[in-house]
N, C-alpha and C positions, 0 to 999 in steps of 0.2 A: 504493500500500500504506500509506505512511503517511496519508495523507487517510483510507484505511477505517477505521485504529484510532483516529485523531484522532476521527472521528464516532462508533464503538463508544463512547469513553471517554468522550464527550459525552453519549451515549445514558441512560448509567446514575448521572448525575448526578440529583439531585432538591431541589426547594424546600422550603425550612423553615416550616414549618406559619407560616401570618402572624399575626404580632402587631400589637396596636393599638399606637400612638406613646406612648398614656397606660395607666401600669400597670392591670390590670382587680383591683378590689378584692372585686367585688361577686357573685363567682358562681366554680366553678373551672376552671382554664386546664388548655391541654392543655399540658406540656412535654417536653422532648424530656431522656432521664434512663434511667437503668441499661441502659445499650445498645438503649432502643429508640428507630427512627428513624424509624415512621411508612408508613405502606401508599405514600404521597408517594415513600419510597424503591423501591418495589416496580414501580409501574410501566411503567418506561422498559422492564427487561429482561423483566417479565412481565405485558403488557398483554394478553393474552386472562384471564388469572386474574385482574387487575385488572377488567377491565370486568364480567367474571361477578360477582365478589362485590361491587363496586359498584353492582350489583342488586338485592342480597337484602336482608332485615329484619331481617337480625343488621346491616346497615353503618349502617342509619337507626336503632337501638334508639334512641341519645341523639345529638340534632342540638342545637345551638344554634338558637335562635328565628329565623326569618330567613321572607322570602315564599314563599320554595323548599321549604319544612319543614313549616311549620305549616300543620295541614290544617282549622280550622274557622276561620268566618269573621272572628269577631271585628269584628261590623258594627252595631256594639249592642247584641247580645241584652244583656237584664237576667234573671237569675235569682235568685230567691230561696229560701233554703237554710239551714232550722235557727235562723232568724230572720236569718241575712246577706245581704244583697244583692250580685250581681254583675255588675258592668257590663265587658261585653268590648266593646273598641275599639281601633283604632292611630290610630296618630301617626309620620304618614310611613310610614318602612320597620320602623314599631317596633311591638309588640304589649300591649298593658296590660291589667291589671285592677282595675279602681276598687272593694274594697270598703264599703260602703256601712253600715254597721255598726262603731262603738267596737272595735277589738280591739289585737293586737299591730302592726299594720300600720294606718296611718293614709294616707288620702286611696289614689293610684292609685300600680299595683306595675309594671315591669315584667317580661316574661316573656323568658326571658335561655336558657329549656333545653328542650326536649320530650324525653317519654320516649314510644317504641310509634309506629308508621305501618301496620300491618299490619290490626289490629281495631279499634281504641281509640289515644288520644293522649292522653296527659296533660302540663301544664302547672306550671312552676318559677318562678316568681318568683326577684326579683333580693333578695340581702340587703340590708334597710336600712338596715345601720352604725349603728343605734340601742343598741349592746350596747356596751359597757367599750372593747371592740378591735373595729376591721375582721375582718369572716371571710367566708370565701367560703360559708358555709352558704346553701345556696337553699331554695324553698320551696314547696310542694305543694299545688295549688288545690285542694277538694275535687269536684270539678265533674271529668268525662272528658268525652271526646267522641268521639260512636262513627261510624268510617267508612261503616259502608251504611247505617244510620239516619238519616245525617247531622243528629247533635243530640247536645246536651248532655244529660249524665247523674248524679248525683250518682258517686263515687268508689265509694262501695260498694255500686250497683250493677253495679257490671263486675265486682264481685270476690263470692264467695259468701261473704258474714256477714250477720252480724245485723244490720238496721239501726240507724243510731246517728247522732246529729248528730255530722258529724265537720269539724273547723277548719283553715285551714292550718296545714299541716305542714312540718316536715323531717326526711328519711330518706335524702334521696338521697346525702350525703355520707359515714354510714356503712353504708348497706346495698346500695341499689338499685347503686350504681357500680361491688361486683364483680363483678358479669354484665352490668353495662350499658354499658361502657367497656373499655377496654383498658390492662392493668396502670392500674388505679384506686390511690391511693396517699390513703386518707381525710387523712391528718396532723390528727387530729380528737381526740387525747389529752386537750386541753384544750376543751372546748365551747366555750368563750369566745372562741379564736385558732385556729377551723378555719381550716387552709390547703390544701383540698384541690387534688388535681395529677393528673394521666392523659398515659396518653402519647400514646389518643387516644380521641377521643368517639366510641360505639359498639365494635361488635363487628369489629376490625379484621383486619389478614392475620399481623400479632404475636402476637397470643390465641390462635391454632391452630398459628403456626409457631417461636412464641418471639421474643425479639429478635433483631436483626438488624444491628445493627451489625458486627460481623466479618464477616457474610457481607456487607456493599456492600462492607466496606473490601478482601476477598481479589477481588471480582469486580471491581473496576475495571479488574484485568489480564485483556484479553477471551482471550489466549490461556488462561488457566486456564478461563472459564469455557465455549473451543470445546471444550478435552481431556475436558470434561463431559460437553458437548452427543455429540461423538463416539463414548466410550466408554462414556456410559450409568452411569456411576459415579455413587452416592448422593453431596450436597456438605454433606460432614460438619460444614461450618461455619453446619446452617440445618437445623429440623428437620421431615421431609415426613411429617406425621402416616401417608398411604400406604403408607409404608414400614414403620412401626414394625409389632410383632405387635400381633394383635387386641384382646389386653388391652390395653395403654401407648397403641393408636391412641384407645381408648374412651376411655380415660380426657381424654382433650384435651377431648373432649367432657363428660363428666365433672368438669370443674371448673368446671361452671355448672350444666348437667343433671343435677345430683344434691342430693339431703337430706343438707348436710353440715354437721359441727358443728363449732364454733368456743367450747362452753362453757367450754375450761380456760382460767382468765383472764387466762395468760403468752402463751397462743398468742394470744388476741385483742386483749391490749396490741400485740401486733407487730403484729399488723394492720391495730390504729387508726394505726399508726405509721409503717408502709413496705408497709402491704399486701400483698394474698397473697405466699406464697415460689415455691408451685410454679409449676414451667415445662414446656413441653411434652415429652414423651418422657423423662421421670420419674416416680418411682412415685406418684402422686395420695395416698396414703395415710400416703407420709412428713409430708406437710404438713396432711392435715384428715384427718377421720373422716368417712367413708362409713355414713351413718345404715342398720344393718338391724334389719326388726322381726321376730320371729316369735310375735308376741302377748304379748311381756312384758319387752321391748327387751332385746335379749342381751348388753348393755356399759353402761359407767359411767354412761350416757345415761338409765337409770332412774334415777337420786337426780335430776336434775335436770326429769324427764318427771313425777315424784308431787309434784315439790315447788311449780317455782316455775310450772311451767305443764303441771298434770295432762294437757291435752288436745291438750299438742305432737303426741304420738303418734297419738291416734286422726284429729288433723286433717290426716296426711299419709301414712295406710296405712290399708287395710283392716284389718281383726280378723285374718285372718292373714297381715300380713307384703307383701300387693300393694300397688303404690302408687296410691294415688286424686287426686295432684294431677297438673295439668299443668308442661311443664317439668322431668321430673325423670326422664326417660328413663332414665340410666344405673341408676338403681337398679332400675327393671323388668329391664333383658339382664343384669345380672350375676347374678341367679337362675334366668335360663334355662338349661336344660340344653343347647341349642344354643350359647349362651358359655361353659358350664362345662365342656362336655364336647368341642365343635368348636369354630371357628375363628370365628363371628359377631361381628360389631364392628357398630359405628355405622354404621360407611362399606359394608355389604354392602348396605345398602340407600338410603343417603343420599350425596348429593357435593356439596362445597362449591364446585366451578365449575364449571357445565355445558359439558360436553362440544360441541369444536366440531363435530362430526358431529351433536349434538343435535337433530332436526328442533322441538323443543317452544319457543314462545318464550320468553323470560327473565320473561314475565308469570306464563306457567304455570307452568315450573319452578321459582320462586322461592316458591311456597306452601308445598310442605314440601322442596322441594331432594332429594327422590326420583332416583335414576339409574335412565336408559330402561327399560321394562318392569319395574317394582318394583309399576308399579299392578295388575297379574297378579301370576302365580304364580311369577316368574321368580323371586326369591330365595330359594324355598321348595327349588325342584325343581334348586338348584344343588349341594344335598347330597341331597334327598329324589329320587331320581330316577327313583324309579318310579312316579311321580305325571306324569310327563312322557307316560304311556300314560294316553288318558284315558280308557280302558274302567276302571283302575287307579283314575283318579280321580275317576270318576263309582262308582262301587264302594266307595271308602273315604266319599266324601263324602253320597252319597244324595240329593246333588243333582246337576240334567241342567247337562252340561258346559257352559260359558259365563254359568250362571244366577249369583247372587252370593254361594248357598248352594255352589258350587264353587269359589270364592276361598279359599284357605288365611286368610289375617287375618281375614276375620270371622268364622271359628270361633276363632280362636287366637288374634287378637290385638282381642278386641272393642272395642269404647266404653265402658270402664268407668271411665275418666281423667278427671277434670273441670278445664275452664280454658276463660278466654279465651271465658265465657259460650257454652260449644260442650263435649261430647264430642270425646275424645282415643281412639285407641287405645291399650288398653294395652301397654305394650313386653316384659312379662315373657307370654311365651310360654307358655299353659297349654291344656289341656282344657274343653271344656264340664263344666260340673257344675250340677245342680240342689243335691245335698248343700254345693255352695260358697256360693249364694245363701244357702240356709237360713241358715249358719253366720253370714257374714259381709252378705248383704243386697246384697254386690254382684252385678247382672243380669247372666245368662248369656247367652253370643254366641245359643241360640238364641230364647228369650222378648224378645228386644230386637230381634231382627230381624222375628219372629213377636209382634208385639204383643197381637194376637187372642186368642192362645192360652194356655192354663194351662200351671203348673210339672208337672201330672200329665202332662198333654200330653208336656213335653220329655222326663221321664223315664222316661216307657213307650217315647218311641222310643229314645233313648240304651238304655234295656234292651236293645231289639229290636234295634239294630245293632251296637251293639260290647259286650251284656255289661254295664251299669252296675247296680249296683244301686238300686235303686229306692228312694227314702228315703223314712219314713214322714210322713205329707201330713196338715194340715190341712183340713177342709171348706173353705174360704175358696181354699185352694191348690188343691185337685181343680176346683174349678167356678169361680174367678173368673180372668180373665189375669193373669199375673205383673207382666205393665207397670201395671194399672189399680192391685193391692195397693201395688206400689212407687210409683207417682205420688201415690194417696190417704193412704197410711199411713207411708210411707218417710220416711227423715229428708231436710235439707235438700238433701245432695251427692243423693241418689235422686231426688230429684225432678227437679232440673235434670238430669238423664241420660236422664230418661225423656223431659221438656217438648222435649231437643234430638230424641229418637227418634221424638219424632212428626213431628218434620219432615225428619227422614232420608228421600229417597228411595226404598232399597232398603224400609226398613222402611214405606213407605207403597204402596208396586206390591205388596204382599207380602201386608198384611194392610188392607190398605182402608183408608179413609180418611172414608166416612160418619158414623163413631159415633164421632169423635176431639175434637166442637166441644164437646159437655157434658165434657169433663175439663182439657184446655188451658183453658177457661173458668172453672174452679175457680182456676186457676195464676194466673191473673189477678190473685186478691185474696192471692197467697202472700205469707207476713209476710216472706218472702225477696224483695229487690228483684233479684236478677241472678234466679231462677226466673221472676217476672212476664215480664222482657225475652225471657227465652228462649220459653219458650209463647206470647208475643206475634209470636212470629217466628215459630213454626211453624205460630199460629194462620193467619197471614196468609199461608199457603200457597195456601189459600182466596180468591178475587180475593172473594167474597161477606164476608170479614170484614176488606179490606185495611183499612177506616176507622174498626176498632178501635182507641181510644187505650191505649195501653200500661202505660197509670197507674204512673207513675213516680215523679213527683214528688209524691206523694200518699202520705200513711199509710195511708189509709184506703179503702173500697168510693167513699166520695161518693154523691150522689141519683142520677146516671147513671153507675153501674160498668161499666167496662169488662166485666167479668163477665156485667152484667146483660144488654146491650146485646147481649152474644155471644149470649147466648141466647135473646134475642127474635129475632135474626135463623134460628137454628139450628132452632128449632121450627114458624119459617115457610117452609121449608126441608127438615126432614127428611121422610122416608118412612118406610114401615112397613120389616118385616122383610127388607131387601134381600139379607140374607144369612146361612145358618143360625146360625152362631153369636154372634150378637147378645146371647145370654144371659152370655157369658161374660165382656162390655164392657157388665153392668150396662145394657142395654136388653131390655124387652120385646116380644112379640110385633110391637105396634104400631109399634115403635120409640120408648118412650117411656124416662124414665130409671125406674131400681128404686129410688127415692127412699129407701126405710128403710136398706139395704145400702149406698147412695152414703155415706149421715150416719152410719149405725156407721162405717163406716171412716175418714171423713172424719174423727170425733171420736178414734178409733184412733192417728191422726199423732205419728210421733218428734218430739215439740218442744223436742230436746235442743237446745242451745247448735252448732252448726257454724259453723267458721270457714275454709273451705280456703286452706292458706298457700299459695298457687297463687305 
């Protein structure tokens, strides 16, 4: 007996995160501070939760640079950017970047942090002590590197903006580290004498559960934590997001997934200072502002949205109030009437350690960390249950049961999100509407899955099955498809929603896929560099246009555009009218293009300024 508690109390000992011999000056350290102890503490007594979230792309957000981490090769390449030159190489077990160009940074840097493993990876340089004082400010290559491409990319083409030469940077010490770390602590008051601190790097088992120092110190006695295990009692000393209600559980989630503001300048002195307050299974709202829009920002967040940056708002909500970035979840469910009115949380459809009954492997399940059966209907018909009859739900839906017009999310929770050079669904739970496009331009669950098709199309049948009224239509909207007006004419975020929709599966079995090379083709030369990536990707759905270059690192069309190229191949290649409605994707008879109607529209283009703060 004494041997068993001897080895219990052994059990739930753990290692203190390792330091180097020689203090690190040059980048910042994780330590160990206001009672948190580190996932290092977690493991012994909960290694199945251990190993699961030591799977997922919240644990790798922010790694330090090491063989194990860094996913590009850094075997040479030289890149040249904005007139700087970049040379990736190691030395030994170490990763560098030689910029080649006069700037803040002389001769080679090294890389000390990766931020992303998931889509993209981007890279941190080490601070070079060249400033008044030592600070751990690191530093921001403009160069990403994209995992299935496997290639370097300028910086803002992963992200939807304007193109721009943009220089290294640093950010990551007052911005990127509160969602990209665990309890991030900028101590960044003084630019001069950053001394940034974490308790740990990336998204740990702390960030969800709070600290955790009192609960190792109460569990060492293993008889308190068998009277647990036993009776099934919550352990008050450690907080199981699970447990909390729907609300307070969301919100865990919620102080990263969400649009929140930090403008009044006492709150955000404290957080250059000691970094966020809030902690988990507290009210998220005592400590930030929960950004909401309904098209004219309904709190003090207007004087600072007209003043110092007009178009905070429009670049992270629709015109009315939905949210259009990625990452920002919580502010779609807390509009929904399934959270405002029922029990919906984060976690009715997501779980942060996969279940050991799980048959999915931790590869699969760690893409969106979905719980069993969420990819159906299963979380719809947990309240909705008369959709569990699928005479019911072949009835409400109008589509044949199994098809992917009988999935509940893509009528209700479409692709209308953008991030991460990909559609997102949206979180906030709505109706199709044709009247919603109009308004606000963002595409409805059914013209995005029906790409083929006109807005007059969707809202004769919405008339026809449930009652919609029918909004009054443009000629262009009666005969041309909704996806080609918004591809051609649509502002930035439209475009790239539509370029990722033509390479959506469901949306390609659905509405063909012959007449898709002349418009992805156009996207080619979009003055949007993450729109080009994206059409480059669905172009290349097509094994006939894999050898299309993606024209990236180019301003410009060039003598052989990408563009062009696409379309020498596509016109050797197409066929005549394969399929009635060809007219409405801008081809005729023969299958050729409607050359006058491509160029008014093309000339038509929202060439407003977008930025999605994704």
């Amino acid at each position: 007996m004494l041997l068993w508690i001897a080895w219990q109390s052994q059990a739930i000992t753990y290692r203190q995160p390792s330091t180097s011999r020689l203090p690190i000056t040059t980048r910042p350290i994780e330590e160990r501070r206001d009672q948190y102890v580190t996932s290092d503490a977690c493991q012994a007594c909960h290694p199945h939760n251990y190993h699961t979230w030591h799977a997922t792309y919240h644990r790798t957000m922010t790694q330090l640079a090491s063989s194990e981490t860094v996913l590009a090769p850094f075997a040479g390449e030289r890149i040249t950017l904005g007139g700087f030159g970049y040379h990736f190489h190691r030395r030994g077990d170490e990763y560098w970047v030689e910029v080649e160009q006069p700037s803040r940074f002389h001769g080679a840097s090294r890389v000390v942090m990766t931020t992303g493993s998931h889509h993209y990876q981007a890279y941190w340089l080490q601070n070079q002590g060249d400033l008044a004082h030592d600070d751990r400010n690191i530093w921001l290559i403009p160069l990403v590197y994209l995992r299935a491409e496997q290639q370097w990319v300028p910086r803002v083409a992963a992200f939807l903006t304007p193109p721009r030469i943009e220089k290294i940077t640093n950010r990551w010490n007052t911005s990127c580290l509160r969602c990209h770390s665990t309890h991030g602590v900028p101590r960044a008051r003084d630019p001069q004498a950053v001394d940034t601190r974490v308790a740990e790097f990336g998204i740990a088992c702390e960030a969800c559960h709070g600290p955790g120092e009192q609960h190792v110190a109460l569990n060492r006695n293993p008889l308190r934590r068998y009277r647990h295990h036993l009776t099934n009692e919550p352990d008050k000393s450690m907080v199981n997001p699970s447990r909390l209600d729907h609300r307070r559980a969301s919100q865990v989630c919620g102080q990263c997934h969400a649009i929140l503001d930090f403008s009044e300048s006492a709150q955000y002195k404290e957080w250059l200072d000691n970094g966020a307050t809030y902690r988990p299974g507290e009210e998220l709202e005592d400590s930030m502002l929960v950004v909401r829009y309904d098209g004219s920002a309904n709190y003090a967040m207007q004087e600072y949205a007209s003043s110092d940056d007009p178009d905070y708002l429009a670049n992270q909500f629709w015109s009315d109030g939905m949210v259009r970035i990625s990452g920002r979840e919580y502010n779609g469910l807390i509009e929904t009437p399934c959270f405002q009115r029922g029990e919906l949380s984060c976690l009715s459809c997501h779980v942060m350690h996969k279940p050991a009954d799980d048959p999915r492997s931790l590869q699969r399940w760690r893409n969106d960390q979905l719980r069993l059966g969420m990819e159906a209907n299963h979380a719809c018909i947990e309240c909705h249950e008369d959709y569990r009859d699928e005479t019911v739900l072949a009835e409400h839906s109008h589509h044949a049961v199994g098809s992917t017009g009988s999935l509940c999310y893509n009528c209700h929770m479409p692709y209308t999100t953008y991030g991460l050079l990909k559609a997102i669904r949206s979180h906030q739970i709505d109706q199709p509407s044709v009247q919603a496009s109009l308004q606000t331009g963002r595409p409805n669950a059914c013209n995005q899955c029906h790409l083929d098709k006109t807005l007059q199309w969707t809202a004769d049948r919405l008339h026809q099955w449930y009652g919609t009224a029918v909004p009054e239509l443009s000629d262009d909207e009666q005969t041309i498809a909704g996806s080609v007006l918004w591809l051609l004419r649509g502002d930035a975020g439209q475009r790239a929603l539509m370029a990722w929709s033509f390479g959506w599966d469901d949306a390609r079995t659905t509405s063909g896929t012959e007449w898709m090379a002349p418009l992805l083709a156009q996207l080619l030369e979009d003055p949007y560099l993450a729109v080009r990536l994206i059409a480059h990707r669905s172009l290349k759905r097509d094994a006939q246009f894999s050898d299309i270059p993606a024209n990236i690192l180019s301003d410009g069309p060039g003598p052989a555009s990408a563009k062009g190229r696409a379309m020498e191949i596509w016109n050797l290649h197409r066929t005549g009218a394969a399929r009635p409605n060809h007219e409405h994707v801008l081809l005729d008879s023969a299958g050729a293009i409607q050359q006058d109607v491509f160029t008014r529209l093309l000339g038509e283009r929202d060439d407003r300024i977008i930025s999605l703060a994704e």
